[in-house]
Structure formats: structure tokens, C-alpha cells
PDBQT receptor file of N, H, CA, C and O in Angstrom, charges set to zero:
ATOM      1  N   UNK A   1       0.818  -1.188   0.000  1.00  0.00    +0.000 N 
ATOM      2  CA  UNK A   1       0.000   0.000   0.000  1.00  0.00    +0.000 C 
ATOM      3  C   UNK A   1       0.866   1.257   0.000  1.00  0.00    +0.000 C 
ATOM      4  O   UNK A   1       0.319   2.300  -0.359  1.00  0.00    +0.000 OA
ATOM      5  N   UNK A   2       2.097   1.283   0.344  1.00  0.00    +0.000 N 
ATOM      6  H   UNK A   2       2.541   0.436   0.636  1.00  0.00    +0.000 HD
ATOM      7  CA  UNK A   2       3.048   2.363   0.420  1.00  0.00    +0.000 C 
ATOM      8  C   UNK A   2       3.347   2.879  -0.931  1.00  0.00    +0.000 C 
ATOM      9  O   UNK A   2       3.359   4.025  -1.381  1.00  0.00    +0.000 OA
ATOM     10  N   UNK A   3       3.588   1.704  -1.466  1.00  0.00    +0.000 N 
ATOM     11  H   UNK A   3       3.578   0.773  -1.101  1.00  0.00    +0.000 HD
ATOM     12  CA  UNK A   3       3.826   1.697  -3.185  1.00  0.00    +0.000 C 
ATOM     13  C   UNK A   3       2.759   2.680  -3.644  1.00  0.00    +0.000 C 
ATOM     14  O   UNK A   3       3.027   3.805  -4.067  1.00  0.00    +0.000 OA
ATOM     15  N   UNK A   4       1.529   2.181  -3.533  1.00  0.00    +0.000 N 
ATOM     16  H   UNK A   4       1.311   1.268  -3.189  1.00  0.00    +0.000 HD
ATOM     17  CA  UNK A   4       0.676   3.211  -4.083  1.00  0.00    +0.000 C 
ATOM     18  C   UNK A   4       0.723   4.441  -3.854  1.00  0.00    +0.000 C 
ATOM     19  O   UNK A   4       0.963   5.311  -4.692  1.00  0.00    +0.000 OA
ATOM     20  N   UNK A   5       0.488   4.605  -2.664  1.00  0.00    +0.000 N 
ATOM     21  H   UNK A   5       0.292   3.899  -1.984  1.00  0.00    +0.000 HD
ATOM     22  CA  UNK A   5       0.406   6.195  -1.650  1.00  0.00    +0.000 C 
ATOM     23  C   UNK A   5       1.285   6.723  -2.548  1.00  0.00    +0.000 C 
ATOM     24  O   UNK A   5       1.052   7.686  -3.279  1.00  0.00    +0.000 OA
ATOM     25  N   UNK A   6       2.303   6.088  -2.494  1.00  0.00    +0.000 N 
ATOM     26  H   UNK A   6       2.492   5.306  -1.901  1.00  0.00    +0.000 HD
ATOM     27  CA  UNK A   6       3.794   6.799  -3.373  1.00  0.00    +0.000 C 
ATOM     28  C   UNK A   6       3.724   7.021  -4.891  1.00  0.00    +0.000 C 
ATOM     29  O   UNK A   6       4.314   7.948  -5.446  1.00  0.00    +0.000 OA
ATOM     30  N   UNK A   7       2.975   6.123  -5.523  1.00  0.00    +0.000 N 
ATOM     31  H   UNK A   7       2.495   5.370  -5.072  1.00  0.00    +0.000 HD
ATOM     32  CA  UNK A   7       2.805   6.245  -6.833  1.00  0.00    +0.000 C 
ATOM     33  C   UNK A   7       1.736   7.201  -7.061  1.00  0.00    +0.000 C 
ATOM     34  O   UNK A   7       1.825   7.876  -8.086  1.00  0.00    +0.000 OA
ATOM     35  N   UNK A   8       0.672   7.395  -6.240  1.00  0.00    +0.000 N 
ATOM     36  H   UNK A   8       0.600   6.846  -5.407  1.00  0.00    +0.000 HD
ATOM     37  CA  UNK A   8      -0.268   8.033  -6.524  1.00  0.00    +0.000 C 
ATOM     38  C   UNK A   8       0.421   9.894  -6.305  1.00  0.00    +0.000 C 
ATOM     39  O   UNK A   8       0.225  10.773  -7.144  1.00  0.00    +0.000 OA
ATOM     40  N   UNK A   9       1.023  10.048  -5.301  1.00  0.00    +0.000 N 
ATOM     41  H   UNK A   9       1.183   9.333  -4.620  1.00  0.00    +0.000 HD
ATOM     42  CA  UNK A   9       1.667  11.472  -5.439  1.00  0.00    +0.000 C 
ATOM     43  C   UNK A   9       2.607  11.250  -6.428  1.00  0.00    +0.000 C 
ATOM     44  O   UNK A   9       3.691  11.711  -6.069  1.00  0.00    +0.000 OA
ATOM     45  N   UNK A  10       2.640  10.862  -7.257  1.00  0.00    +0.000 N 
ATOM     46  H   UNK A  10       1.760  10.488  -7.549  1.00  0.00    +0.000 HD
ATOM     47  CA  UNK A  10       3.958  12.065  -8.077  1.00  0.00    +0.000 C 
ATOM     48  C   UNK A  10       3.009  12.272  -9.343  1.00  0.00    +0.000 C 
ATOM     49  O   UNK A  10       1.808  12.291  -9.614  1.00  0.00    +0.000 OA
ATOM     50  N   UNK A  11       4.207  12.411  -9.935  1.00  0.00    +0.000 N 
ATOM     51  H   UNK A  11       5.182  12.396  -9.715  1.00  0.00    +0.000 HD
ATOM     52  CA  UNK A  11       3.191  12.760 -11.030  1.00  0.00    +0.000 C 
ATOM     53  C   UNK A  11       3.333  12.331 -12.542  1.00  0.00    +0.000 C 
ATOM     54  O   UNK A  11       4.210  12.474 -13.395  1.00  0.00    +0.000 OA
ATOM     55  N   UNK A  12       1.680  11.553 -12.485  1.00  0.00    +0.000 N 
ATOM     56  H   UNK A  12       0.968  11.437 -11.792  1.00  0.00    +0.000 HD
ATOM     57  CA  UNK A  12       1.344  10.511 -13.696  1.00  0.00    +0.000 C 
ATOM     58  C   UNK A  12       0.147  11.481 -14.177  1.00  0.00    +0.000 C 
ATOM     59  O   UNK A  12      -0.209  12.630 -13.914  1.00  0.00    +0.000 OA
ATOM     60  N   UNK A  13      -0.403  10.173 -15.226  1.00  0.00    +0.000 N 
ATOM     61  H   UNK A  13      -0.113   9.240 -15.440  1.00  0.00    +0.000 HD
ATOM     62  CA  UNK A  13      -1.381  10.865 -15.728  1.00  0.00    +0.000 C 
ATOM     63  C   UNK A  13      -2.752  10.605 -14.623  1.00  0.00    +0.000 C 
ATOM     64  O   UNK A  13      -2.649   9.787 -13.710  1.00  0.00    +0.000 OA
ATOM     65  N   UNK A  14      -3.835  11.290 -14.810  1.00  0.00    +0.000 N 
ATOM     66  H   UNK A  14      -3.919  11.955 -15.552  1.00  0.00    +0.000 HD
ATOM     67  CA  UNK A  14      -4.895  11.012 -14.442  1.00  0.00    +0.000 C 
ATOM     68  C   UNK A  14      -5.331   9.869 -14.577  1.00  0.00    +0.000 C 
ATOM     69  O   UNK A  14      -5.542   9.188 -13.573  1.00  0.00    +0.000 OA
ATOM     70  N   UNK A  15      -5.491   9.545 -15.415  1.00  0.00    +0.000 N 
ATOM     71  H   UNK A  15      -5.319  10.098 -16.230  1.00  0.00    +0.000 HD
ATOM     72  CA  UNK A  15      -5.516   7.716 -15.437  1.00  0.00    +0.000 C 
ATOM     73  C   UNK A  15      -5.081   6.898 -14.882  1.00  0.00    +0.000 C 
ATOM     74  O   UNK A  15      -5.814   6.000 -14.468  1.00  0.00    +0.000 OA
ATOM     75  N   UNK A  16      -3.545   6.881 -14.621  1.00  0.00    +0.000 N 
ATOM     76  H   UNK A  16      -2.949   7.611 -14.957  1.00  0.00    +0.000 HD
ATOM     77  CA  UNK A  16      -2.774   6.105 -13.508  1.00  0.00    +0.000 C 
ATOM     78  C   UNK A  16      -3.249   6.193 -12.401  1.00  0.00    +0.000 C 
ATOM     79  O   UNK A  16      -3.236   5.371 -11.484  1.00  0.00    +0.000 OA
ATOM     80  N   UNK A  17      -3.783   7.431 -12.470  1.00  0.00    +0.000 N 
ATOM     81  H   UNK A  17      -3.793   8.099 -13.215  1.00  0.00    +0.000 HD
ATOM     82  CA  UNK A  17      -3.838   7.901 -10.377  1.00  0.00    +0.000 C 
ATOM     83  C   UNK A  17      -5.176   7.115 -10.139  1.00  0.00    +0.000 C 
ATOM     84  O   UNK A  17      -5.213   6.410  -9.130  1.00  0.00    +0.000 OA
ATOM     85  N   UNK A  18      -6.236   7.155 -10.921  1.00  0.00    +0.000 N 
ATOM     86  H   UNK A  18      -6.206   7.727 -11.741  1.00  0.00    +0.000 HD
ATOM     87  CA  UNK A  18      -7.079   7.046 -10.471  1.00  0.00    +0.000 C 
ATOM     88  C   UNK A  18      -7.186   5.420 -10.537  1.00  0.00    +0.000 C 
ATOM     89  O   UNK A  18      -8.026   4.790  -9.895  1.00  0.00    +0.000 OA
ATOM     90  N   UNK A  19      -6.137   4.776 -11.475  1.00  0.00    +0.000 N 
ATOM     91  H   UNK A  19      -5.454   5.287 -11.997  1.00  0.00    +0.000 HD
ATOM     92  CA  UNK A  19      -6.557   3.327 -11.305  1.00  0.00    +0.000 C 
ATOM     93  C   UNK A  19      -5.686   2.875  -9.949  1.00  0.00    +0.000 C 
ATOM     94  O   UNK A  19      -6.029   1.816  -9.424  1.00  0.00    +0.000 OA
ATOM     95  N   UNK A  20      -4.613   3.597  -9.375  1.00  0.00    +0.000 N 
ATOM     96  H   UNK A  20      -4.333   4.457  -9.802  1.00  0.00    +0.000 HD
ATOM     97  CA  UNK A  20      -3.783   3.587  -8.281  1.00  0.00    +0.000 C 
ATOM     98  C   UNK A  20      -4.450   3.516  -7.198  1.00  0.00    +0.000 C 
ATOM     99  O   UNK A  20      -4.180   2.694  -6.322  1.00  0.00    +0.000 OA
ATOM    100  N   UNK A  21      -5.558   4.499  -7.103  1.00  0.00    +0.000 N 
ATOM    101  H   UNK A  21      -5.778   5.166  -7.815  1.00  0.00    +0.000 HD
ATOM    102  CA  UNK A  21      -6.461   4.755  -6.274  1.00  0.00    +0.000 C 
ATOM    103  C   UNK A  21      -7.203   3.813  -6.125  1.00  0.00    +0.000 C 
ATOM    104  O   UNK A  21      -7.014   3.293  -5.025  1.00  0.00    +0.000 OA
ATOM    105  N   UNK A  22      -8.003   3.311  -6.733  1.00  0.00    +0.000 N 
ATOM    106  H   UNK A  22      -8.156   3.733  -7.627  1.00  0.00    +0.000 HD
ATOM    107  CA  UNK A  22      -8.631   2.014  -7.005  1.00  0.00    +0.000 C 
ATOM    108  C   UNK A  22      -8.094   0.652  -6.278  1.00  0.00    +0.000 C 
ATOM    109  O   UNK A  22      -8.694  -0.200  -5.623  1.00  0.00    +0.000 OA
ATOM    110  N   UNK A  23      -6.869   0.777  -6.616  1.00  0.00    +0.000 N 
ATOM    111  H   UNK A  23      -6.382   1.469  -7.148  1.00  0.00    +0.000 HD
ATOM    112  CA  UNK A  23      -6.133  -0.885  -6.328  1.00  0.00    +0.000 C 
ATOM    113  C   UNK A  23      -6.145  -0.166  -4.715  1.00  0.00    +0.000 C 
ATOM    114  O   UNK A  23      -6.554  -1.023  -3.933  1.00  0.00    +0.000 OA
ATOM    115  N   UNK A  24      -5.944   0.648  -4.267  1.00  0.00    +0.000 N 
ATOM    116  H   UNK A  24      -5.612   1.345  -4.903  1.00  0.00    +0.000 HD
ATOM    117  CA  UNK A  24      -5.460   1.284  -2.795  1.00  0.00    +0.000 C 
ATOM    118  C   UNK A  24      -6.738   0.945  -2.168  1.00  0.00    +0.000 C 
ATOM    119  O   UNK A  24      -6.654   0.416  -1.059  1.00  0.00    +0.000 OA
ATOM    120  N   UNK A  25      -8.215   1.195  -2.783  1.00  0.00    +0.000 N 
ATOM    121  H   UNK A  25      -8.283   1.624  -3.684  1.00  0.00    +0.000 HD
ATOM    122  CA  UNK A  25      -9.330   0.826  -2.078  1.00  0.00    +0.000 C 
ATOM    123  C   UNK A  25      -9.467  -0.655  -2.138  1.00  0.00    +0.000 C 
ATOM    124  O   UNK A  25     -10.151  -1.269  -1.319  1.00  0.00    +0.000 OA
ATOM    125  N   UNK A  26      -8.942  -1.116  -2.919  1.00  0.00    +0.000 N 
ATOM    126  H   UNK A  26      -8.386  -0.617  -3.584  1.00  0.00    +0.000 HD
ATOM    127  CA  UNK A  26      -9.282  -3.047  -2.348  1.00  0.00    +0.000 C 
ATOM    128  C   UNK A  26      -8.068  -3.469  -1.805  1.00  0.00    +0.000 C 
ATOM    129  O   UNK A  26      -8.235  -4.351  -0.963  1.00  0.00    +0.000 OA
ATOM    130  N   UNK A  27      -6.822  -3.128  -2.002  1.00  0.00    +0.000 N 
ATOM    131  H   UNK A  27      -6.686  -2.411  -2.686  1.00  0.00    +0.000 HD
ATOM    132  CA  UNK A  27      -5.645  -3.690  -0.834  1.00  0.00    +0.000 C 
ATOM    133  C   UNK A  27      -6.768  -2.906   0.471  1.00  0.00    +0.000 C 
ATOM    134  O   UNK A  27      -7.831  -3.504   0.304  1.00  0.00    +0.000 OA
ATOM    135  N   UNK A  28      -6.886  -2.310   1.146  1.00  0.00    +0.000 N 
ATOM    136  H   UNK A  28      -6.023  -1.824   1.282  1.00  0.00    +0.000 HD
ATOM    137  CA  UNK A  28      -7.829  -1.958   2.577  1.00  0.00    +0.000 C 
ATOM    138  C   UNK A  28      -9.164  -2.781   2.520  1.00  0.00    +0.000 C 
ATOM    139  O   UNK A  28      -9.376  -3.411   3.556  1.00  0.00    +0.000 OA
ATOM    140  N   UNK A  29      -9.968  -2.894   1.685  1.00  0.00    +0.000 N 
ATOM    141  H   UNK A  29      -9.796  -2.382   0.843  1.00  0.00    +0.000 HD
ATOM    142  CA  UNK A  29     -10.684  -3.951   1.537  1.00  0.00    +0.000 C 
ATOM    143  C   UNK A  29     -10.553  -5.205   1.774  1.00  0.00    +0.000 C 
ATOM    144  O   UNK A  29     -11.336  -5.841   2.480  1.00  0.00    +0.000 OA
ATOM    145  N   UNK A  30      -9.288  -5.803   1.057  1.00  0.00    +0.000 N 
ATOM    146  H   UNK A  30      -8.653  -5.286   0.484  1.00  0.00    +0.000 HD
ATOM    147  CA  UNK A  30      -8.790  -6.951   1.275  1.00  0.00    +0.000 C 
ATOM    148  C   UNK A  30      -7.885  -7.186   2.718  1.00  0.00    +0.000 C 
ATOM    149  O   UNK A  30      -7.706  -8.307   3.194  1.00  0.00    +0.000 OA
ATOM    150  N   UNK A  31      -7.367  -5.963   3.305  1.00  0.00    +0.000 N 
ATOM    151  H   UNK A  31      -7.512  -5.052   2.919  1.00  0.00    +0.000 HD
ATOM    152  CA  UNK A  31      -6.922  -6.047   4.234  1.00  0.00    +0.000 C 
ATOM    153  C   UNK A  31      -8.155  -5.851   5.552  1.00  0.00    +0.000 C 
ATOM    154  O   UNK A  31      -7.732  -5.501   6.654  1.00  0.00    +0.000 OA
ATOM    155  N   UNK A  32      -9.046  -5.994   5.443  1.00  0.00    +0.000 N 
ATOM    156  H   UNK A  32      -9.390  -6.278   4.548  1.00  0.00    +0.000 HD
ATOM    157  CA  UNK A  32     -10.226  -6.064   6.221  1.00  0.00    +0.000 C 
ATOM    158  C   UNK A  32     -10.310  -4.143   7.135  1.00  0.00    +0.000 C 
ATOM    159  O   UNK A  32     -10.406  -3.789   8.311  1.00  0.00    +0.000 OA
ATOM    160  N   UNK A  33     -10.205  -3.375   5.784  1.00  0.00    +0.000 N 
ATOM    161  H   UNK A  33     -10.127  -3.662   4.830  1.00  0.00    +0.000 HD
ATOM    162  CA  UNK A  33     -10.280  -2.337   6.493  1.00  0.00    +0.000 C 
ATOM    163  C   UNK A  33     -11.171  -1.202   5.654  1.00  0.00    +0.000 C 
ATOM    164  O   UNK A  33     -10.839  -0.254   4.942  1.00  0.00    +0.000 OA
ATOM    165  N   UNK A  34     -12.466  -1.746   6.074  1.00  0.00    +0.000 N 
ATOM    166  H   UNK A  34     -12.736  -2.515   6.653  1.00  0.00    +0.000 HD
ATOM    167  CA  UNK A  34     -13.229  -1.461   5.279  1.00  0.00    +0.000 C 
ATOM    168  C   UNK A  34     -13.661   0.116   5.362  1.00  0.00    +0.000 C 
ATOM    169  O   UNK A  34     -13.801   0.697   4.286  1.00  0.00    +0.000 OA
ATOM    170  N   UNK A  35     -13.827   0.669   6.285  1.00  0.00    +0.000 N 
ATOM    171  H   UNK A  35     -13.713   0.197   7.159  1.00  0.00    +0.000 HD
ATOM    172  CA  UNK A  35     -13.730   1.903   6.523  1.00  0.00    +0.000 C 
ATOM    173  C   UNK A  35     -12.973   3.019   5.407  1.00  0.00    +0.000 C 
ATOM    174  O   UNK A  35     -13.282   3.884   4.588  1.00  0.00    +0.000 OA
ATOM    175  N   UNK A  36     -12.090   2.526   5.835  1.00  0.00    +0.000 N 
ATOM    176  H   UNK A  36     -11.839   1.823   6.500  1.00  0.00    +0.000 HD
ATOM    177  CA  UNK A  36     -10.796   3.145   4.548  1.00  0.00    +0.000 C 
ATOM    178  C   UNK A  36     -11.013   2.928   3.112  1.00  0.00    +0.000 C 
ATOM    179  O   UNK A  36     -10.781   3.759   2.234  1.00  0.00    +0.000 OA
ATOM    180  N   UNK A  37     -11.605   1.420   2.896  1.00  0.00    +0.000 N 
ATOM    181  H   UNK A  37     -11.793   0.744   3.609  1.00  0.00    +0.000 HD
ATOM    182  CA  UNK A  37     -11.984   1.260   1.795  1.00  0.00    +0.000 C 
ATOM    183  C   UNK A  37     -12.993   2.128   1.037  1.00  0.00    +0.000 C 
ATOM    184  O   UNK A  37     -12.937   2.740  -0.030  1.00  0.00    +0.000 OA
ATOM    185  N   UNK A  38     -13.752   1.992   1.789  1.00  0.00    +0.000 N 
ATOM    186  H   UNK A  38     -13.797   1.495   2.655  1.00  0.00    +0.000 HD
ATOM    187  CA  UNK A  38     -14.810   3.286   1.306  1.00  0.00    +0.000 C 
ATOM    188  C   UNK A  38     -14.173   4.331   1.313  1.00  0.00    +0.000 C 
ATOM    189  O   UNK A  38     -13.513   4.467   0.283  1.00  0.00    +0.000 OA
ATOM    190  N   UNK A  39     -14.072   5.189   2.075  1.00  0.00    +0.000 N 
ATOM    191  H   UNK A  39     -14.607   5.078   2.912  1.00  0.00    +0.000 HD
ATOM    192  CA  UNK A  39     -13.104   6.564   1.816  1.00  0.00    +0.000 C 
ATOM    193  C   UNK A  39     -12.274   6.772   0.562  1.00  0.00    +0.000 C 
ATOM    194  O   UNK A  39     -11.982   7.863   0.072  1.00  0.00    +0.000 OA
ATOM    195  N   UNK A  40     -11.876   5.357   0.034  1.00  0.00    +0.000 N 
ATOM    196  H   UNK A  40     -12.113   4.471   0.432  1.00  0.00    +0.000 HD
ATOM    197  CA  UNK A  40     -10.564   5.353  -1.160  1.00  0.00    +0.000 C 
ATOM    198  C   UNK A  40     -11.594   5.325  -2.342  1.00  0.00    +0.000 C 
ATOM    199  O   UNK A  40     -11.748   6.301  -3.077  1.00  0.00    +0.000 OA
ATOM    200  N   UNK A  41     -12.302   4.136  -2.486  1.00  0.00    +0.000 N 
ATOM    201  H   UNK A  41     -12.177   3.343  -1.889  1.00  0.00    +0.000 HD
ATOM    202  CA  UNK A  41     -13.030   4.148  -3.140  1.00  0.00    +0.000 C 
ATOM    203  C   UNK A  41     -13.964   5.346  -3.420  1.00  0.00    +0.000 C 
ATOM    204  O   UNK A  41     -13.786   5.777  -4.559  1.00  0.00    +0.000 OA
ATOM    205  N   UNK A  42     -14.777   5.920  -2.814  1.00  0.00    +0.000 N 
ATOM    206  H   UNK A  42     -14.922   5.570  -1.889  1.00  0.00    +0.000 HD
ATOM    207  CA  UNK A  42     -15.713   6.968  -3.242  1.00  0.00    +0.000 C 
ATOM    208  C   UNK A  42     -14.720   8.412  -4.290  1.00  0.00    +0.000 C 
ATOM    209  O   UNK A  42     -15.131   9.289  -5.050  1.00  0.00    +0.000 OA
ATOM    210  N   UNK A  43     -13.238   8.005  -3.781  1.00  0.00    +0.000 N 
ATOM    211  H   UNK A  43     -12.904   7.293  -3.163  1.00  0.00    +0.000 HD
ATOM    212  CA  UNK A  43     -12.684   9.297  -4.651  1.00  0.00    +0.000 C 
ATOM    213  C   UNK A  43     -12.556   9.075  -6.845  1.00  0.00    +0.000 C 
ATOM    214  O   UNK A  43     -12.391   9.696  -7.895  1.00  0.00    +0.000 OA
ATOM    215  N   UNK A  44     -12.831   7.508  -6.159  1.00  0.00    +0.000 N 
ATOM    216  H   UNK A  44     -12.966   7.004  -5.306  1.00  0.00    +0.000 HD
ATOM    217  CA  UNK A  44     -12.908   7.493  -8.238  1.00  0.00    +0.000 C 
ATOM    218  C   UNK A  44     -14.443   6.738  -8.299  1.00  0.00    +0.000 C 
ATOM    219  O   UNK A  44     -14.700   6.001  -9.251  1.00  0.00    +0.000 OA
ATOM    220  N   UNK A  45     -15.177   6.911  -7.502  1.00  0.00    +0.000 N 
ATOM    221  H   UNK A  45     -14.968   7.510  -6.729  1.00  0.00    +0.000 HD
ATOM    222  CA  UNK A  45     -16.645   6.599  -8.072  1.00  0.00    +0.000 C 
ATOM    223  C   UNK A  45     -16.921   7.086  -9.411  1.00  0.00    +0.000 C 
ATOM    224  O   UNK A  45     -17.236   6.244 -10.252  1.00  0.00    +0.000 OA
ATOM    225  N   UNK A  46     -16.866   8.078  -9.682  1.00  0.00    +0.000 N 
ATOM    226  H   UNK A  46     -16.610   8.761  -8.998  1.00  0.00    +0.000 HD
ATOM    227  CA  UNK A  46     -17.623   8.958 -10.600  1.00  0.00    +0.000 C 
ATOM    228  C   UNK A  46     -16.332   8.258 -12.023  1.00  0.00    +0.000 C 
ATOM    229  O   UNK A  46     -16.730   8.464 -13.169  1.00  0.00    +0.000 OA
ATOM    230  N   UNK A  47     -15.423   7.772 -11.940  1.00  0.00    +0.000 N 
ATOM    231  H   UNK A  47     -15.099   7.604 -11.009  1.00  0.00    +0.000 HD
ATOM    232  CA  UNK A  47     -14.405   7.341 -13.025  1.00  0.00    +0.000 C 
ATOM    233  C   UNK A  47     -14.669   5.832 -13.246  1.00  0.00    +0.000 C 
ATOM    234  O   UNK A  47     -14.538   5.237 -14.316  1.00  0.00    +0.000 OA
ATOM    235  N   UNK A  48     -15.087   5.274 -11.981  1.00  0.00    +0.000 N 
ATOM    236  H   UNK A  48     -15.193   5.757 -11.112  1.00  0.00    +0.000 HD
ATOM    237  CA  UNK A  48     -15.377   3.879 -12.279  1.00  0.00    +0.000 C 
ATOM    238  C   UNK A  48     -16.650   3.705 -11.503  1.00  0.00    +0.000 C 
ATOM    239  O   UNK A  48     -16.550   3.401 -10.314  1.00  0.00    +0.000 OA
ATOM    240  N   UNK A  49     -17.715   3.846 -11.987  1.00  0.00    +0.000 N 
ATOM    241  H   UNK A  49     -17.796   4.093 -12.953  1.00  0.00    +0.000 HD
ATOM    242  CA  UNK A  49     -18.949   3.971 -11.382  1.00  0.00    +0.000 C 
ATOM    243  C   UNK A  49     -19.421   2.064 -11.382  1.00  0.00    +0.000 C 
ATOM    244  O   UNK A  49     -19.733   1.518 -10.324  1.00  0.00    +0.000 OA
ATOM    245  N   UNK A  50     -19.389   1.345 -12.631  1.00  0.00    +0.000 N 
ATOM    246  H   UNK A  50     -19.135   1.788 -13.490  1.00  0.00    +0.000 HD
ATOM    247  CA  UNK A  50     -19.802  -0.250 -11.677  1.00  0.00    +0.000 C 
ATOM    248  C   UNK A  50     -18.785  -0.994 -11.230  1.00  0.00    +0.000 C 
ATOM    249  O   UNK A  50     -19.142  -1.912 -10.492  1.00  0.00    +0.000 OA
ATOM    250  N   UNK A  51     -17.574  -0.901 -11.442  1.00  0.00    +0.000 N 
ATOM    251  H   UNK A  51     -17.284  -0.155 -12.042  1.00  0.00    +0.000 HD
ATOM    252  CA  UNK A  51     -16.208  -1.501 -10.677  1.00  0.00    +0.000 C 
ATOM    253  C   UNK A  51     -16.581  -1.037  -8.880  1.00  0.00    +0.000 C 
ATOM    254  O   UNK A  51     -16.528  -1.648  -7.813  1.00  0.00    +0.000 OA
ATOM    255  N   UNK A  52     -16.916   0.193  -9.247  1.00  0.00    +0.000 N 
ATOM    256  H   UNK A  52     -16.959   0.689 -10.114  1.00  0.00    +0.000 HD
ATOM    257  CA  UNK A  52     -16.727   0.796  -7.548  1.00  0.00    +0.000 C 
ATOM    258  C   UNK A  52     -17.879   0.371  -6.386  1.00  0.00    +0.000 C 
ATOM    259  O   UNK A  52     -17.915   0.071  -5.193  1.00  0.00    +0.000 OA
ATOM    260  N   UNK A  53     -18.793   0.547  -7.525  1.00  0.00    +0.000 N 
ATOM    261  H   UNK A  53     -18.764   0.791  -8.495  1.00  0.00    +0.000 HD
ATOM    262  CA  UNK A  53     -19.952   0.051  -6.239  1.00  0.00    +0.000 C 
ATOM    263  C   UNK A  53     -20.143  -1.421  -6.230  1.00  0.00    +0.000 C 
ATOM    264  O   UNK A  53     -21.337  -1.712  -6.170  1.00  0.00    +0.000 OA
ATOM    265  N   UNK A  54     -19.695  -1.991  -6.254  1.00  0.00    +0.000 N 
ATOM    266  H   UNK A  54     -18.725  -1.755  -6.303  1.00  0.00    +0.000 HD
ATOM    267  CA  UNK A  54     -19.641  -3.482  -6.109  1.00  0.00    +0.000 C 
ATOM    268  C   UNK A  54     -18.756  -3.010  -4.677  1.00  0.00    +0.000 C 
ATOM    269  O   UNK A  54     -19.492  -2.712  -3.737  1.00  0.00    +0.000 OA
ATOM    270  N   UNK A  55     -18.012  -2.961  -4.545  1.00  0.00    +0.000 N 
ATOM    271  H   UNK A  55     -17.414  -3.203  -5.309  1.00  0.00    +0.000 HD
ATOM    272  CA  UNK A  55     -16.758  -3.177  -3.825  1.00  0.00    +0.000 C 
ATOM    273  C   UNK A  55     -17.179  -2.233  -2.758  1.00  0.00    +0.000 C 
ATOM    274  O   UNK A  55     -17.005  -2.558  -1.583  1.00  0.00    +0.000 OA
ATOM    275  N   UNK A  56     -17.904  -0.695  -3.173  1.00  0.00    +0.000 N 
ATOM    276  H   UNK A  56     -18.045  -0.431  -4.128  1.00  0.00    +0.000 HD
ATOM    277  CA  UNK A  56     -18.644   0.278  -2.130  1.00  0.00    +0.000 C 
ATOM    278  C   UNK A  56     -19.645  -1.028  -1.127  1.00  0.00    +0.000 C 
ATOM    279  O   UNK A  56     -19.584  -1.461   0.023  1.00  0.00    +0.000 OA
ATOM    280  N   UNK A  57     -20.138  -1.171  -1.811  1.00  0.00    +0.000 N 
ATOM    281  H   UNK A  57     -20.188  -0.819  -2.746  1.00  0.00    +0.000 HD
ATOM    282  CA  UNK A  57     -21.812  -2.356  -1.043  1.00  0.00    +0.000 C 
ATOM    283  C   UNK A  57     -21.289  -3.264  -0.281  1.00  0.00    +0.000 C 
ATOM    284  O   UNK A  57     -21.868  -3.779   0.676  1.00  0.00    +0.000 OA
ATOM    285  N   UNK A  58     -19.670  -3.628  -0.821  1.00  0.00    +0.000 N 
ATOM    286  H   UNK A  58     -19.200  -3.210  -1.598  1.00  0.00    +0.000 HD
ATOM    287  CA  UNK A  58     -19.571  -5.194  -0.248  1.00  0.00    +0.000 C 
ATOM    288  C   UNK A  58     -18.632  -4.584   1.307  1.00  0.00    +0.000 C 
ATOM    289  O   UNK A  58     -18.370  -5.247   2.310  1.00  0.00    +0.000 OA
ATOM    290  N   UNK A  59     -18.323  -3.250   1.046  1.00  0.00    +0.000 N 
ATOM    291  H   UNK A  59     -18.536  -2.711   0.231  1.00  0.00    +0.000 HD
ATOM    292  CA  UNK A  59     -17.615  -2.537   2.384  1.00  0.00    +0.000 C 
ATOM    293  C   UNK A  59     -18.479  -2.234   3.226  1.00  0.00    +0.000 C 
ATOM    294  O   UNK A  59     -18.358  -2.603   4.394  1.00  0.00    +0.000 OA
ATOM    295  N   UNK A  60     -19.744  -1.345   2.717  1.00  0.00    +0.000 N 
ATOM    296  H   UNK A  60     -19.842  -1.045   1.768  1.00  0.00    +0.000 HD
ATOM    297  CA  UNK A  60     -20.442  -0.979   3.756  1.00  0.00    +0.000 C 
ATOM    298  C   UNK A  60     -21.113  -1.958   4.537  1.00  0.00    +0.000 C 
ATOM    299  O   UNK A  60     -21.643  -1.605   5.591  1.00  0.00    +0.000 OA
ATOM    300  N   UNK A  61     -21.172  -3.369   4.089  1.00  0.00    +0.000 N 
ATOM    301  H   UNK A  61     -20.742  -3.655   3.233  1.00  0.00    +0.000 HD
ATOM    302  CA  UNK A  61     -22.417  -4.495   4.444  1.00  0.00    +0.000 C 
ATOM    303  C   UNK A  61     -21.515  -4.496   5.876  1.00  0.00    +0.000 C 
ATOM    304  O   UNK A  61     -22.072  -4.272   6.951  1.00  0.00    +0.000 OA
ATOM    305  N   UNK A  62     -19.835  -4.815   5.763  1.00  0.00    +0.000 N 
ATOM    306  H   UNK A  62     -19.384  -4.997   4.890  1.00  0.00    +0.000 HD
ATOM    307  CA  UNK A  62     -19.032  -5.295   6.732  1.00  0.00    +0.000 C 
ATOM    308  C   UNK A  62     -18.804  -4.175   7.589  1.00  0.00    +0.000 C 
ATOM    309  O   UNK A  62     -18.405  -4.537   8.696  1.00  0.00    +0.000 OA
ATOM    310  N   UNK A  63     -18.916  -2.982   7.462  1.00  0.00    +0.000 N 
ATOM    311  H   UNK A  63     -19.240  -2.688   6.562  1.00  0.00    +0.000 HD
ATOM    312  CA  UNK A  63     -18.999  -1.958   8.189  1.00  0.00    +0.000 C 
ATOM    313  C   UNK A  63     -20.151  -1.836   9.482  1.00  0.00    +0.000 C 
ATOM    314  O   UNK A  63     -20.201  -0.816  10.171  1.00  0.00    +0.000 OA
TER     315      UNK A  63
């Protein structure tokens, strides 16, 4: 997850970041930290609107 954090600040394209972002909300997902997951996730909803809410629904259920 450091990797990301790290990849996600510098500077790529918009595209990268936001699929960076993405993988950052299911490593916390997958790391049973669902809280966070959501938080990560909701920042590329609107870029990946049915990838995200799958993964939004399946956080909040465990929340």
C-alpha cells in the first residue's frame, strides 16, 4: 500500500492515479479495512462507477 500512496503522489497521468487509487481501495478492503476502503473508493466513483460500487456495497455491508 506504500507503493501506491507513493505512486499516486507524483506525477502521472490522471488515469494512472485514479486506477492507483482504485487498487489502494481493495488492498484496505482486502486487508479487512473497510472503513478506509470506502473513503478510497468513493474518490474514483464517478471514473469507475460499476467496478466501484460493487466493492462500495460489499464494504459498507461489513462496516
Amino acid at each position: 500500500m506504500k507503493q501506491l500512496d507513493k505512486l499516486i503522489g507524483t506525477n502521472i497521468s490522471e488515469s494512472t492515479r485514479n486506477r492507483a487509487i482504485f487498487y489502494l481501495g481493495e488492498s484496505y478492503y482486502l486487508l479487512g479495512n473497510y472503513e478506509q476502503a470506502v473513503r478510497t473508493f468513493v474518490k474514483v466513483e464517478q471514473v469507475f462507477p460499476n467496478l466501484v460500487k460493487e466493492w462500495l456495497d460489499s464494504s459498507l455491508d461489513r462496516i
